[in-house]
N, C-alpha and C positions, 0 to 999 in steps of 0.2 A: 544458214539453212536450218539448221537444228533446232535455232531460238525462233526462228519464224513459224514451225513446225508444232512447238509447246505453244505458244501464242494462238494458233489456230485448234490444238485441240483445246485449252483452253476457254476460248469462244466456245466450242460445241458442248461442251461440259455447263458452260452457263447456262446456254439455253435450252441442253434436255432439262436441266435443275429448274428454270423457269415455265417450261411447258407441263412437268412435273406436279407443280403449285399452282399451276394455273386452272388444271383439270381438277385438281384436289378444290379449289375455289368456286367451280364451277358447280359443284352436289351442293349449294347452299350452307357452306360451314362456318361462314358467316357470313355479315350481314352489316350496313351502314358503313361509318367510316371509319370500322377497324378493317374491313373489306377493301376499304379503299388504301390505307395505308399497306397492307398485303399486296396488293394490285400494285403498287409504285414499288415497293420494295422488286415484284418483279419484271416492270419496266426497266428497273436500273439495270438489271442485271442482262436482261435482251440488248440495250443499249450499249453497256461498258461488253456486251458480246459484239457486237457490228464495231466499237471501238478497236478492241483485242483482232477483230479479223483484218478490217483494215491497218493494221499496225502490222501482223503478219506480212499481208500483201506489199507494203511499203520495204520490210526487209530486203524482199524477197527482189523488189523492184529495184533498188536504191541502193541498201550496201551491198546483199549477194551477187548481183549483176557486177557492179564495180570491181570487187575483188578477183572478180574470171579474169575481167578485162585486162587486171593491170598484173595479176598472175601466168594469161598470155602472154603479155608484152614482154617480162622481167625474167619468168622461169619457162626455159626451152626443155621437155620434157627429151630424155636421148632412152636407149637402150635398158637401162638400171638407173638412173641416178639424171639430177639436172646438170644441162649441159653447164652452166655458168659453176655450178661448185666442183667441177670437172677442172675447169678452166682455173680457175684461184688456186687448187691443189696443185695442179704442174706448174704453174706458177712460184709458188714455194719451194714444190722440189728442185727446181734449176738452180733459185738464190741461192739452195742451199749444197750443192751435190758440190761446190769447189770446197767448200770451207767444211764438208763432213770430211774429206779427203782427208784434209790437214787433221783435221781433229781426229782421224784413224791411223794416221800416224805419230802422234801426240803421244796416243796412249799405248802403242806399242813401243818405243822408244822409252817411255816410263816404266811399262812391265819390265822390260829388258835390262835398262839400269837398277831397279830394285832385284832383281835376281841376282847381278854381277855382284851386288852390295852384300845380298845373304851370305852368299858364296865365299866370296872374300874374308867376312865373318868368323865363320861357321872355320877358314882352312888355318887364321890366325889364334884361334883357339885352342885348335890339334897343335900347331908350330910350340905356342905354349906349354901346350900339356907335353909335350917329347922332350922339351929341357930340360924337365923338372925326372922324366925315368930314365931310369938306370937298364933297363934291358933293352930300349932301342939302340939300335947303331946308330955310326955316323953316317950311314950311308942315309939309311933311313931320316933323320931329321935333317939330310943335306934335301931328299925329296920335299920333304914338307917346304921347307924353306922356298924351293924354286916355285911351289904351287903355290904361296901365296904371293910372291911377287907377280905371278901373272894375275891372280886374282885383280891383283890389284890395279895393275893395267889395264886391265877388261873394266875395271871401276871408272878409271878415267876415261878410255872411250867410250863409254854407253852414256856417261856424263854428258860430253862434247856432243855427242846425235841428240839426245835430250833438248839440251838447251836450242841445238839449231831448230828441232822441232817446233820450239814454242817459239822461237826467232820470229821463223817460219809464218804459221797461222795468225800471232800477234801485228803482222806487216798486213794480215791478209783481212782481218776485224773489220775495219772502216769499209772495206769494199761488199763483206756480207751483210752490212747494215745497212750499206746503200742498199742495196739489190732488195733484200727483205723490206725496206722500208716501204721501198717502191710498190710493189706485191702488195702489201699490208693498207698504203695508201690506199689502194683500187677497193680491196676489201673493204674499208671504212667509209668510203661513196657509196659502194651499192648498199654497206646498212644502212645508212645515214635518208637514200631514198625510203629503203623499207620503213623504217623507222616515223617517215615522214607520212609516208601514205596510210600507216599504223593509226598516225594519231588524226589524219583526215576520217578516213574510218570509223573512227569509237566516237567521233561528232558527229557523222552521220545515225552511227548507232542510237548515240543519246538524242539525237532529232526527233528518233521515232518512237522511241518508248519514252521518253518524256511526254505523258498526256495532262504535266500542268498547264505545260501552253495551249491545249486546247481548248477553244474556247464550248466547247458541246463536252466536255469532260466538265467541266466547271456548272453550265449548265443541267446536267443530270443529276447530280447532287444537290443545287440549290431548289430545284424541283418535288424531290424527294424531300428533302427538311420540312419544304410546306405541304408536301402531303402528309407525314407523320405530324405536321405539328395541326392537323384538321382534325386527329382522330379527339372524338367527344364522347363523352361515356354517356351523358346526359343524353345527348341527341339518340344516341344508339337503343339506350333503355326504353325511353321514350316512344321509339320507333317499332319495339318488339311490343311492348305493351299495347300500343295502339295495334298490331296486327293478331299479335297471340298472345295477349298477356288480357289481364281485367277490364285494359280498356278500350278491348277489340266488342264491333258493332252486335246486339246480339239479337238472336229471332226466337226468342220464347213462343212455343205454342198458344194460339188463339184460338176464339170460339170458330167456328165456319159453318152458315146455314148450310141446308139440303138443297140439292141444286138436280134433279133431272137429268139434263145433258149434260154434267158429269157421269151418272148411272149408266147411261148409253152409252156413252163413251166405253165403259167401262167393260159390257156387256159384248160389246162390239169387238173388242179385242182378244174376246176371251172366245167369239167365235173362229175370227181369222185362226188364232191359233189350233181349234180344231181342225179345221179343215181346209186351212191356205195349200198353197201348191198345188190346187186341180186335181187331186190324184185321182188312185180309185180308193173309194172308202168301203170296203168288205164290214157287214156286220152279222154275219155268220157264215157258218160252213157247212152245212147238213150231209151226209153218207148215206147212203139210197141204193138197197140192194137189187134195184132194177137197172140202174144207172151206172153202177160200179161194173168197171169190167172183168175185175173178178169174180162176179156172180156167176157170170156163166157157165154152166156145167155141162154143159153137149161138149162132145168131142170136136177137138180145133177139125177133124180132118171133111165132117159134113159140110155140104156147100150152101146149104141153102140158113144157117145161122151168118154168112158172114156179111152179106145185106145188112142184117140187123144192126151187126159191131158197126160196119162205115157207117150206116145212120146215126148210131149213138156218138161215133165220132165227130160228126159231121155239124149235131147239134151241139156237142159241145165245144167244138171250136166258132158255132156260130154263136154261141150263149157268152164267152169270150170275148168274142170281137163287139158284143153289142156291149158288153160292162165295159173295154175299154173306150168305146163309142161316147157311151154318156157320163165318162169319168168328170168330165169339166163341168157339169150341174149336180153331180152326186151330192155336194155338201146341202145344195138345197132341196134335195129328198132325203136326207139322212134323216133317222127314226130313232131315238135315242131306246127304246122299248125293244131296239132286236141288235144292240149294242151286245156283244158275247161276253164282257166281261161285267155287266148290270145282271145275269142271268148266268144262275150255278145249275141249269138242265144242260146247256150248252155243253159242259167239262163231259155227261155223260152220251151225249152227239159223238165228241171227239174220242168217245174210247171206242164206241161203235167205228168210228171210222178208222182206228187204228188196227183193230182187229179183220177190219176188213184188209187193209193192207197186209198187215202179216199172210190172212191165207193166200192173198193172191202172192205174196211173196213165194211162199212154200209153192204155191202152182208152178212157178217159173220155176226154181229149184228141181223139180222132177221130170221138166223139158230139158233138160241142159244137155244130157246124153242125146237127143234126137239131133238130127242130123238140120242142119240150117242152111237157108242158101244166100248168096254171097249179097244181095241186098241187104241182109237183116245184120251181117257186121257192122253196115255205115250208122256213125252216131248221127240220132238226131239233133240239131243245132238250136239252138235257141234264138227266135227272129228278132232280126235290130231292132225293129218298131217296141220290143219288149224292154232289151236291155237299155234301149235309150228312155223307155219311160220311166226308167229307175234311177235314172244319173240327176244330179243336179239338185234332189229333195234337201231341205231341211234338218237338222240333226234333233229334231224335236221329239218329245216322249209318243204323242200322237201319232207323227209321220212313221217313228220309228216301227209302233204296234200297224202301222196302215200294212211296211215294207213288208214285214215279216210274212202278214197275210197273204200279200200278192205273190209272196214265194214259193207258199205252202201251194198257191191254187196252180202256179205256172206249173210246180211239180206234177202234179192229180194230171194238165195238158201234158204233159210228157210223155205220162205211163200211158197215157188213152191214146198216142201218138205213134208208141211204142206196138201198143197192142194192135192196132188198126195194121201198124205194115206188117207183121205174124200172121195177122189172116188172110190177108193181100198175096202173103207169100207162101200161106199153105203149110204152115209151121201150126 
């Protein structure tokens, strides 16, 4: 599972590293057939990646599979531990539990005689040392004397349990060794399968990662040899020079007669771009202090100036509607002689018209305090038919000076718009 795992990242590893170089190939960073010897170098390595995955896959299919199977079959999984090495342990310990017996009696029987032995020793030493002084009694080295004779007794039974001990266990050998054997047998079958299926296993293993027997391994490489062995320095040189080298095709300028319908051509283009897109084409702006509705100086509150205002209004929303009317043939009435930016009187038009605004500005400024009635909070909106004719234009220097213009004049419709409902409303 693990080796199948490396195998497969492996694969993916190729082929980001081939997708990699491929894109790197792909910006022109070379060229001919050292392009192409790059290009096989990473065919090989896509290929030996679909090799490496299929090899993964085969693990995965072929040994790992098999090993569950015959891991079901062999190892009984129980509580803690498998049942089968469960089973060969009490096995053992029954062989063994008669003839530990013996052999715990063995070695107590031997503790026991070497003690009687020290003992013995140790009392024949004092029996010794008491003949040789003068201030024991008799009484006293008559005790010594009887305590070593039993020592010594005590010597010779613990001797006699001894030996029957080993009597004992030594009668009982050939039967632990059966029993053990037996046990040990059964253990030596089931490695002996393990052992066997081990080595089925590691042939299957080597089945799959052996990719000299394949015959698409072998191929990928003889592939690749004759692709690097194509690469030509000659060809390649050759091939740059005829594209961007000296001996690329060349177009040196030549004479070229006068030709007419080139000029129109030429002339033609240079109008569309003045005045494509049908707009409206504003070529001035004049400020008219009869016109302006800041001129007027009567009081808002007299009735008979406000006729006047809706007329002015009235024409100027009709003066309006008729420039957007004939927007779509303007360019063929366009006057280049009342063009505002051909003409520096224009600049001072526009100051006159600024100043006009200002006072009318200051006008409104000192209505602010009067009182207003609830018509004259609603904004006025600006009509689709307007903001749609503004959508869609061109981003060109022309159209751009056209927009401008149609903004300044919709503003001037606003105020005049503005001002008509104030009178309307008695403001």
């Amino acid at each position: 599972d693990e080796r199948s795992e490396i195998e497969r990242k492996y694969a993916a590893m190729l082929q980001e590293w081939s997708k990699k170089w491929n894109s790197f190939l792909d910006r022109d960073i070379e060229y001919g057939t050292t392009e192409g010897a790059w290009r096989g170098i990473l065919t090989e390595s896509d290929e030996v990646a679909n090799l490496h995955t299929r090899m993964s896959d085969k693990l995965i299919a072929d040994v790992y599979a098999s090993i569950k199977v015959w891991q079901k079959d062999n190892y009984h999984k129980s509580m803690m531990h498998f049942k089968e090495t469960k089973e060969f342990e009490e096995s053992f310990r029954k062989a063994q539990k008669p003839w530990a017996k013996r052999v715990t009696k063995v070695i107590a029987a031997k503790k026991e005689h070497h003690n009687a032995c020290r003992a013995e020793k140790s009392t024949a030493n004092q029996e010794n040392n008491a003949r040789g002084d003068q201030t024991l009694s008799m009484d006293q080295l008559k005790k010594l004397q009887d305590k070593l004779r039993k020592c010594q007794q005590e010597v010779e039974s613990t001797r006699d349990k001894y030996n029957a001990a080993l009597n004992d266990i030594n009668g009982y050998n050939a039967k632990y060794i059966e029993d053990m054997s037996e046990v040990y047998k059964k253990c030596q079958e089931f490695e002996q399968k393990r052992i066997e299926f081990l080595k089925k296993t590691f042939f299957q293993l080597h089945s799959c990662l052996d990719l000299s027997v394949d015959a698409k391994f072998n191929q990928i490489y003889t592939s690749l040899h004759s692709t690097i062995n194509n690469v030509d320095y000659n060809k390649d040189l050759k091939w740059w020079s005829a594209n961007h080298g000296v001996d690329m095709a060349m177009n040196w300028p030549t004479f070229e007669d006068y030709s007419p319908e080139l000029q129109a051509i030429s002339k033609r283009s240079k109008t569309n771009l003045t005045t494509s897109d049908g707009g409206i084409v504003i070529t001035g702006i004049k400020h008219s202090r009869d016109s302006s509705f800041g001129s007027n100086t009567t009081e808002p509150g007299v009735v008979q100036n406000r006729p006047s205002q809706a007329s002015n209004m009235q024409t100027s929303t009709i003066s309006y509607e008729a420039a957007s009317g004939s927007g779509l043939d303007s360019s063929a009435r366009y006057n280049e002689s009342l063009n505002p930016f051909d003409d520096d009187d224009d600049d001072q038009d526009e100051d006159m018209g600024e100043a006009q605004d200002k006072k009318y500005s200051d006008e409104e400024n000192e209505k602010q305090d009067s009182p207003k009635p609830e018509s004259y909070n609603k904004p006025v909106r600006t009509p689709r038919s307007v903001d749609k004719s503004l959508k869609g234009r061109s981003c060109s220097p022309a159209n751009m000076v056209r927009i401008h213009l149609e903004s300044q004049m919709m503003k001037m419709m606003m105020v005049g718009m503005e001002r008509s409902l104030q009178v309307r409303a008695g403001v």
